[in-house]
N, C-alpha and C positions, 0 to 999 in steps of 0.2 A: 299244421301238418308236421309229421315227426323227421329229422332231419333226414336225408335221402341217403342209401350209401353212398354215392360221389360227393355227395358233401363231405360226409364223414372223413370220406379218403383224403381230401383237399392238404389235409394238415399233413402227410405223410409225403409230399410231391417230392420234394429234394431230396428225403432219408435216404435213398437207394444210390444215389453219386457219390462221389467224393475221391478224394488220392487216394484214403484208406480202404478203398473197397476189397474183398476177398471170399472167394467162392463159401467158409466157411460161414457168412453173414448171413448167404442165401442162405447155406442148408439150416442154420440156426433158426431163421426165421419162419421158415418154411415148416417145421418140427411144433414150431411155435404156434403155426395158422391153425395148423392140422387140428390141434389142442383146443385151441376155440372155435373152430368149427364144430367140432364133434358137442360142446358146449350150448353151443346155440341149433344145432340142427333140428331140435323137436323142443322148440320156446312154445310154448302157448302164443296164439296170435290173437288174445284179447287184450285188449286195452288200447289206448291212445301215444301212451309212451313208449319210444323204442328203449330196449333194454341198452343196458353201457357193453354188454359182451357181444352184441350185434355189430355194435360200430367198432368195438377192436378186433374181431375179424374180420370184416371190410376191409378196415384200415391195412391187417396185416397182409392180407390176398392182392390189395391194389400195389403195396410196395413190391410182393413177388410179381407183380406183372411186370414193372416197371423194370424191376432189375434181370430179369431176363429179356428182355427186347434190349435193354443197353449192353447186355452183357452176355447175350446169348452164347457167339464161340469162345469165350473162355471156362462158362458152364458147362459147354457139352464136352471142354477135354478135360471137363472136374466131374464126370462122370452123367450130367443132368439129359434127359431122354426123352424122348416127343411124348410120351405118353403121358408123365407128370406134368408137363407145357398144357395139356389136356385138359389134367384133372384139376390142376390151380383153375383155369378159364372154367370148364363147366361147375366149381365150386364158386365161382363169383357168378356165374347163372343164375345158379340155385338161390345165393342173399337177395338178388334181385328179385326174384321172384316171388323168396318169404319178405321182401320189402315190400313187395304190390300186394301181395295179400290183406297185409297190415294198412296199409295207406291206399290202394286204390288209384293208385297212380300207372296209367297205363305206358307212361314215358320207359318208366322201374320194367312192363310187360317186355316192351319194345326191346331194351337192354338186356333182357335175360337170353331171347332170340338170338340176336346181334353173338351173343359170343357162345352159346351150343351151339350155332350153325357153325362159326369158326372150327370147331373142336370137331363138328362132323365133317364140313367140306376141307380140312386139311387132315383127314385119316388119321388126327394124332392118338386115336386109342387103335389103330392099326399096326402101330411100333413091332419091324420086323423082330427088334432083337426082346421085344417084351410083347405076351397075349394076355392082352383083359379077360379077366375071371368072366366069362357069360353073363351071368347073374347083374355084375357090376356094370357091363356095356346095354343089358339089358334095360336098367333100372335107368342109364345115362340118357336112352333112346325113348326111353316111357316119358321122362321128366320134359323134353323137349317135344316131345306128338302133346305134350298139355298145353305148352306155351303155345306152340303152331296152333292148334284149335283156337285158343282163346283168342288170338290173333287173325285168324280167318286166312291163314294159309292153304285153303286147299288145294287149290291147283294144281302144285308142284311138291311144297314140304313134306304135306302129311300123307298121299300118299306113298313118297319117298320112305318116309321115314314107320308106315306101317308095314311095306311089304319088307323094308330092314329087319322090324323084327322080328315078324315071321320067319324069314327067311334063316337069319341068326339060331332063333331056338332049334329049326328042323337041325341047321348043321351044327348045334351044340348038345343035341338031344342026350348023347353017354356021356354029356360031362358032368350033369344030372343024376341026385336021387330021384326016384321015382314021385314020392309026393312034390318035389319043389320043382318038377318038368308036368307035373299036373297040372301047380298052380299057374308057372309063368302061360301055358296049354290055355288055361280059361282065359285070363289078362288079354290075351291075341285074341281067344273069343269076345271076348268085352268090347274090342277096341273095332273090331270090324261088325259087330253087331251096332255099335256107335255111331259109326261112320253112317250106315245104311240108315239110320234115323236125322242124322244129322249130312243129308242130300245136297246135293246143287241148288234142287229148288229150294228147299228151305236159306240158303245161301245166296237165294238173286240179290238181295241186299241188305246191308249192316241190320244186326239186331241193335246195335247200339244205336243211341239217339244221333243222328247225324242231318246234318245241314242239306246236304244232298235231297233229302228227301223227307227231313221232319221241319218244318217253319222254325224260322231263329225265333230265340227268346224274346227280343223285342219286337218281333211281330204279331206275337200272339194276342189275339181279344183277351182281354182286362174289366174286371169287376166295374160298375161306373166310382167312382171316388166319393160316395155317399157311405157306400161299404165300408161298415168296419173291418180290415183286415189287422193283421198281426205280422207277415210277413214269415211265416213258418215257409223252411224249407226239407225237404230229404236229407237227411244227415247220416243215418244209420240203418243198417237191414241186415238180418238173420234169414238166412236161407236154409231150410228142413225140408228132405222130403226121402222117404221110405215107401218101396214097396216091396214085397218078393220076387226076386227073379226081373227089377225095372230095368231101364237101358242104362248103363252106366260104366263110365272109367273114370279112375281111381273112386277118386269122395264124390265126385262130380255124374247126378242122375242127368240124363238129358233133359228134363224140369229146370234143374238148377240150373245149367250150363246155360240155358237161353234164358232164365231170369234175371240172372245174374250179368250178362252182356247188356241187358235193357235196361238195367237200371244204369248205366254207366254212357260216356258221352263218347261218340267216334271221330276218332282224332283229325283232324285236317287243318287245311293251311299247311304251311311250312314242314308243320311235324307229319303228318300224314306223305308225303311226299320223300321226305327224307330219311325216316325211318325204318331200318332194318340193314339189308346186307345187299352187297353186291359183288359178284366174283371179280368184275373189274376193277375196284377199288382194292389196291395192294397198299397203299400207303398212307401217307395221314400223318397224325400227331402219336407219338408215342405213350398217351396217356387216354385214360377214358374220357367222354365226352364228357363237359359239366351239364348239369340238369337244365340251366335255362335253353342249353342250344336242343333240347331234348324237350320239354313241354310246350305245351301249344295255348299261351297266353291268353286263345280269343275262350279257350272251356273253362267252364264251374268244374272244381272239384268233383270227382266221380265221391257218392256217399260211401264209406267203411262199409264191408262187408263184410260178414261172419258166416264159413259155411260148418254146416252142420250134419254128419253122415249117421246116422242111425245113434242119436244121443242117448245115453237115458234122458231121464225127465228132469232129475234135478242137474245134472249136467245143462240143457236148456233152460232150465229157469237160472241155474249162477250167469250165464253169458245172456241173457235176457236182463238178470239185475242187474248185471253190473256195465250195459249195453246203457240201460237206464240212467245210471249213475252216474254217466259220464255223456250223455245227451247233452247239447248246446241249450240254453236258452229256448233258442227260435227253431229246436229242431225237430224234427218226426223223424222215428222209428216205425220202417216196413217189416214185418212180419209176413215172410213166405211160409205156407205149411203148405206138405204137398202131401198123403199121405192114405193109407186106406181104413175104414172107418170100422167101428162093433157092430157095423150092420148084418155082415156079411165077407167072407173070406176074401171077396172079387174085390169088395170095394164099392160095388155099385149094386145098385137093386129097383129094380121096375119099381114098386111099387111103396118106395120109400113114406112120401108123404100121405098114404094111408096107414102104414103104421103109428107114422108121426100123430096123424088123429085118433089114431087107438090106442095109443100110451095115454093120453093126453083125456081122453074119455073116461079112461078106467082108473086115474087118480082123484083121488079121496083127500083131499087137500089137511082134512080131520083127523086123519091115521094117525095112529103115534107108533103103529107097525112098519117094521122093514124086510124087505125081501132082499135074498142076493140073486133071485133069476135072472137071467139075463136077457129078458123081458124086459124091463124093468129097471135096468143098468142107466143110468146117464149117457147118454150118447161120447163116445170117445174117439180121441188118431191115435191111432197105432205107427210109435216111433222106432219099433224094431220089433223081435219075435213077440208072438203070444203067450209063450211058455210066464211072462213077471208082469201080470198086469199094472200091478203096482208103480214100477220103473219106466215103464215102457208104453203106456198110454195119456196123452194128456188130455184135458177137459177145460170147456170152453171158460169154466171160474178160475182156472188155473193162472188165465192170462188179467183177471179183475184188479188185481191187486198194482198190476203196472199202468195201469188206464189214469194212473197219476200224469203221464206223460200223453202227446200226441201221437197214436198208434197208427197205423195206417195197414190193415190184415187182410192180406190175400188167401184164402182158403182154398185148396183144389183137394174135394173130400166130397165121399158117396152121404157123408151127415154134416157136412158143411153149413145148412140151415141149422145145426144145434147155436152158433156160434152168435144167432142173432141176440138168444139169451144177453148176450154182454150188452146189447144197447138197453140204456136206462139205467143200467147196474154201474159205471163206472165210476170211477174213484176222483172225478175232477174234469178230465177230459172227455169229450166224446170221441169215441173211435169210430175209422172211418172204416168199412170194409167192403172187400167183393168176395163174393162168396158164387161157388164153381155152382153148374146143377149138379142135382143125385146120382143122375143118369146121363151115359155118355148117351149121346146124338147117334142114332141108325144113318147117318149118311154114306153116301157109297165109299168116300175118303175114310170114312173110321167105322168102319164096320168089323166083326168079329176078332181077330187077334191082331191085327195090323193097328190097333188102337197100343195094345200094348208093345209094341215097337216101335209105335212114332212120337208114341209121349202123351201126356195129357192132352187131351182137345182146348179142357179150360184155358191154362196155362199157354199152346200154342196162339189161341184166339189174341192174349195179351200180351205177346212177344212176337209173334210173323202172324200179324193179322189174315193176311191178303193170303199166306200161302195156307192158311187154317181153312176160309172160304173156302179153297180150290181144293181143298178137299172134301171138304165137305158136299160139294155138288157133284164129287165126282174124279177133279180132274186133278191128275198127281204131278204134273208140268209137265209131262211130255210135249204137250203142246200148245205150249206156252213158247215164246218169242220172247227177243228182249223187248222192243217198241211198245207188242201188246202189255207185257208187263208193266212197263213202267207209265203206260195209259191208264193201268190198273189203277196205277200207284198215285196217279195223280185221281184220279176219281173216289180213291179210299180217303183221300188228303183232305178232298174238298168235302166230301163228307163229314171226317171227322172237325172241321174245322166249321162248318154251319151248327156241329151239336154244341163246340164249344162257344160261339156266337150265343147261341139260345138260352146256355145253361148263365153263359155271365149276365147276360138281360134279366134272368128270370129275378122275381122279388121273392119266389119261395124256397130259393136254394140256403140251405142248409149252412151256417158259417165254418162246419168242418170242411167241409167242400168247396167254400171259397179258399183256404187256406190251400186245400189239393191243389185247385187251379192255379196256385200262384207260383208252384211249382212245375218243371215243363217236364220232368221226367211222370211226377207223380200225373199230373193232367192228360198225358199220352196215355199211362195207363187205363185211365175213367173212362176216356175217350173210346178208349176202345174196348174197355166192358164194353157201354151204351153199342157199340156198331154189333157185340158177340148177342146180348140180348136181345135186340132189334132180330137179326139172321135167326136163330132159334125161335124166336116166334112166330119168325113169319115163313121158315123154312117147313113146308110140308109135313113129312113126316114127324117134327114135335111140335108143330103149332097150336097150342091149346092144351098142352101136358107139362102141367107144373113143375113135373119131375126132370124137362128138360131145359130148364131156363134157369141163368143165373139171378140171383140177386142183390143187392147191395145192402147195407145200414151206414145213418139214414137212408132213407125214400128222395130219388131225385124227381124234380121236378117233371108233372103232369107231359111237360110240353117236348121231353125227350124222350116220353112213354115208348116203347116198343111199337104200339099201336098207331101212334100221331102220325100225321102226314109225312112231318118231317123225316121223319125213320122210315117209313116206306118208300119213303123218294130217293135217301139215299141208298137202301139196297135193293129197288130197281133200277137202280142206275149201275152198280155193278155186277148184279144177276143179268144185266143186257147184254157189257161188252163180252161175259164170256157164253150168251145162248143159253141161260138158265132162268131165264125169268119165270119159266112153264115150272120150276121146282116150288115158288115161293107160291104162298097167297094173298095178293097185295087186295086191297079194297078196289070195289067199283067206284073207279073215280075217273074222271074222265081230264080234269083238269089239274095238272100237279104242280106245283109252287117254282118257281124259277125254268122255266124250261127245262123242268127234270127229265122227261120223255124222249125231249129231242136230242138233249145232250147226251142220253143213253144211247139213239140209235133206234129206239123204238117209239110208235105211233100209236098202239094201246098197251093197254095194261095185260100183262102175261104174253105179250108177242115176244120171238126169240129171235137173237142175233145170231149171224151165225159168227161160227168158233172162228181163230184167230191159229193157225198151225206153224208148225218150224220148233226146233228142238232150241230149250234152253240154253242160254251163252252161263256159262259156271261164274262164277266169280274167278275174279282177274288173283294170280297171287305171284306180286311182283317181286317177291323173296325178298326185298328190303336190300339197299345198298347199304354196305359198307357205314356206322358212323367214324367219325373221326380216329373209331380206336384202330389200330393196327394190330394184328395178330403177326 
């Protein structure tokens, strides 16, 4: 991993003392920072290597911190004013955060919090004798509701800090040109349309992989050791997804935001605990924390993430190559596309897989004629407008040529079945993939426009399982309790962990897929395809419609079939505790494998429990104490 800015800084500790100290060092320095900041503020954030102009503005920013907490009142009678105190601290936010970018290191997240809440709960862009440009307190306000989200500060930060800047724009409305009071106009629309997809319930518990509620790595079933494994893990993943008009602030669509969180590990132990701020901590160590008292020892590396907001296509194939290029040995690369397809404007289409058989009918394998109907077109995503097909469309041969490496491709696309093409065709390795159905689910949770405001169903299924179901049958947590949830949570648990039981037994699984499994991020995922496939088949209204079920490449094994016992035991056992079993069609069976029935609550097949009532508990947001830094 690339050195951290408090590393960076470390070499700079003493520079800011000395007999020969004088107010002209700071403003020199400070002239200095500015210079490299402005340098490094829009680096490209591919690659492995930190750039050397990253760490010499760390470097210069941690000495002005230093030299103003030592030397605070002889600066302020040299003229120096809360507001630049301000904008040095929320400019070391900001490296922090182009640091976790790059590195994936949530410690870097934690850190960027820790000193914009400083800069917010001490009003130092409130300086009576100086007013922050709008625009500028604006953009301060936007950068921090990013970190709080990615954070999971809801309870107190973000909406603090949403109805801030609402409130800001109204009372800055004439300091504004007309178009840039439009745009900051939409930005607020963005951010609370955000917000309302990104819910409490959605929030009962970490999207990240966390102990609390996902099995520790050494717990998890294990291939038997006749398997040949390789030992591949998650090392790297691109994140794309485009639609018109999808839920989204800044680069970040609501897709991305919660794939992004899942692919990464939630922090606990000591750092979990200690992390962030607290108004009661005024004191401390006059310097920033160092990293080891900041990371959390017992987590694997979160994998490098690259996100990706409306690329062209050769823009995504160079960070795709050169994502490649720099691949570990023993690594895989996840491929998120999230994306709407040539089917159709929506994205989705009833009757996708009868076209699929009428393309397929009416080629002539013999032809040496070509059409350009769009008929006829190769199945395509659309990575931003339609107006440049060229640029702006990719295709499932597009990604062949990297299948050199271990892929691992989530697809969330109304032609997501073109993409199967790639299996058979690769270049070396087999790639693993899940692929979304054509058609969203008619359930009462994602029915007509409320799909496009709560985000992909796919994609939910594979990041808040449990709160995916509960829409799906219906119920949007109203009435949901904490106890029943996390009964929920243990019944999805044990579910998912008899598929993984099954899949490591089996003799016909797949050795990409052993490689998945040995991975706990990548094996969550599979996991919880097999529970999204299973509910879709056996959920009523799309049981038996092709067009509403996902699928994978390779084929896993027979004995986690949607259909098998196994998969109907376990989602009648969660269709019970919430009273939905009447929705599913489970098989006349009268005898289900482990006390599946009773430990649901139910005594036959399709008999309903009843609901479980009381308003959901939000998540806890403990605003973070204080680290050792001192403001």
């Amino acid at each position: 991993m690339a050195a951290s800015p408090q590393q960076q800084g470390q070499g700079a500790q003493g520079g800011s003392g000395g007999g020969g100290w004088s107010p002209e060092q700071f403003w020199s320095l400070l002239d200095k920072a500015d210079r490299r900041f402005a340098r490094v503020r829009d680096l490209p954030l591919l690659g492995r290597q930190e750039p050397d102009a990253f760490a010499k503005a760390f470097r210069a920013y941690t000495q002005l911190w230093r030299m103003q907490q030592e030397h605070r009142h002889r600066l302020l009678d040299a003229g120096l004013r809360r507001w630049q105190v301000g904008e040095i601290a929320a400019r070391i936010a900001h490296l922090y955060y182009a640091q976790y970018q790059r590195t994936a290191d949530t410690a870097l997240l934690s850190e960027a919090f820790v000193f914009y809440h400083a800069v917010l709960d001490r009003a130092y862009f409130l300086d009576s004798d100086h007013q922050l440009a709008p625009a500028k307190h604006l953009r301060f306000l936007a950068r921090f509701l990013l970190v709080a989200l990615l954070l999971g500060r809801r309870a107190h930060t973000v909406p603090r800090l949403a109805g801030d800047i609402r409130a800001l724009l109204d009372d800055s409305k004439k300091s504004f040109q007309e178009a840039e009071y439009k745009e900051w106009k939409h930005v607020v629309q963005e951010i609370f349309r955000f917000l309302r997809a990104d819910s409490p319930f959605m929030n009962m518990r970490p999207l990240r992989y966390s102990y609390a509620f996902d099995p520790a790595p050494d717990k998890l079933p294990t291939v038997p050791p006749t398997v040949k494994k390789r030992g591949l893990i998650l090392s790297d993943a691109i994140l794309c997804s485009y639609y018109p008009n999808e839920v989204k602030f800044t680069d970040l669509s609501i897709d991305v935001f919660r794939m992004l969180q899942c692919l990464e590990w939630e922090p606990c132990g000591s750092f979990a605990l200690n992390n962030g701020y607290s108004a009661q901590d005024e004191g401390g160590q006059n310097q920033p924390n160092l990293l080891k008292d900041l990371r959390d020892a017992a987590l694997p590396p979160n994998p490098l993430k690259m996100i990706l907001n409306r690329p062209s296509v050769t823009h995504f194939l160079t960070v795709l190559a050169t994502k490649c290029e720099e691949l570990p040995s023993n690594g895989i690369m996840l491929i998120y596309l999230s994306a709407a397809g040539e089917m159709g404007a929506s994205g989705f289409s009833l009757d996708t897989g009868e076209k699929v058989r009428s393309n397929f009918s009416k080629f002539d394998i013999s032809s040496t004629s070509h059409t350009s109907s769009k008929e006829d077109k190769e199945p395509c995503l659309w990575l931003g407008c339609r107006e440049t097909e060229g640029s702006n469309c990719i295709y499932p041969g597009d990604l062949i040529p990297f299948t050199r490496r271990t892929l691992f491709l989530v697809i969330d696309s109304s032609i997501s079945y073109a993409f199967k093409s790639i299996h058979g065709t690769e270049r070396g390795e087999t790639a693993a993939m899940l692929l979304s159905p054509s058609s969203r689910s008619s359930g009462a949770g994602f029915s007509g426009d409320s799909t496009r405001h709560s985000g992909s169903q796919f994609t939910m299924f594979l990041t808040a399982p449990l709160q995916a179901f509960c829409l799906l049958i219906g119920n949007n947590g109203t009435d949901i309790n904490r106890d029943s949830y996390n009964k929920a949570e243990e019944l999805l648990s044990l579910s998912l962990n008899e598929w993984a039981t099954t899949l490591v037994a089996s003799s016909s699984l797949h050795p990409v897929w052993v490689e998945v499994l040995g991975d706990p991020i990548l094996r969550r995922l599979l996991l919880r395809f097999i529970f999204c496939r299973a509910t879709h088949s056996l959920f009523k209204p799309t049981s038996g419609k092709a067009e509403f079920l996902p699928t994978c490449m390779p084929p896993l094994p027979d004995s986690v079939d949607a259909q098998s016992m196994l998969s109907q035991s376990c989602v009648m056992r969660l269709a019970s505790h919430f009273g939905a079993a009447s929705q599913f069609a489970f098989a006349e069976i009268t005898t289900w494998p482990d006390g599946d029935a009773e430990e649901a609550g139910v005594s036959v097949v399709g008999s309903s429990a009843s609901g479980h009532k009381g308003m959901p508990e939000t998540a806890s947001d403990s605003d973070v104490s204080y680290s050792s830094t001192s403001f």
